[in-house]
N, C-alpha and C positions, 0 to 999 in steps of 0.2 A: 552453500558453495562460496557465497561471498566472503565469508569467514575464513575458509577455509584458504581462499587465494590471498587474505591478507593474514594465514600465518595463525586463524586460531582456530579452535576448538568448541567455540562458543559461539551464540552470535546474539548480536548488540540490536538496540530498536534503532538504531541506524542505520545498521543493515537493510532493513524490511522497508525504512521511509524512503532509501535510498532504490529500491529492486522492486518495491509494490506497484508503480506505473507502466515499468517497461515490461513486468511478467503479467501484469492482470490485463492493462487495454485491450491490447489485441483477440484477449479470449473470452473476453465481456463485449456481450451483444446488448444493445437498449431494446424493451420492449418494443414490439410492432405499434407504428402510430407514435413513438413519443419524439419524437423530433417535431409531428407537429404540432404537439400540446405545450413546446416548449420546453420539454427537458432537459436537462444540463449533459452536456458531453460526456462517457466512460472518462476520461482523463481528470476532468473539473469533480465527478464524483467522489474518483481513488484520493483525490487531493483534500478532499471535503474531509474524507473519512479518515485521513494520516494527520489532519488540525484538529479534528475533534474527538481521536483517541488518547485518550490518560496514557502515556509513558510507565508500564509497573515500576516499583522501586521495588526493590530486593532488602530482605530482612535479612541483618545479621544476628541469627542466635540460637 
């Protein structure tokens, strides 16, 4: 839908770094008990996981 309000067709891995927090937090729950063992927030998670996903490149041929 992001794509589509800015007019494309396709959509870009900016798209997804840009919509992965505000659509996943709220419907990600943390395990029972992990707030007290220290767990990292939903938000600090989705952010972990959008640094440490490879960007694909696109093969032209």
């Amino acid at each position: 839908m992001w794509a589509a309000l800015d007019g494309r067709e396709f959509v870009l891995p900016d798209d997804l770094t840009v919509l992965l927090v505000p659509v996943f937090a709220h419907r990600l729950l943390p395990a029972r008990g992990a707030q007290r063992v220290g767990a990292q927030p939903v938000e600090e998670a989705l952010a972990r996981i959008i640094e440490t996903t490879p960007v694909p490149v696109a093969s032209r041929g």
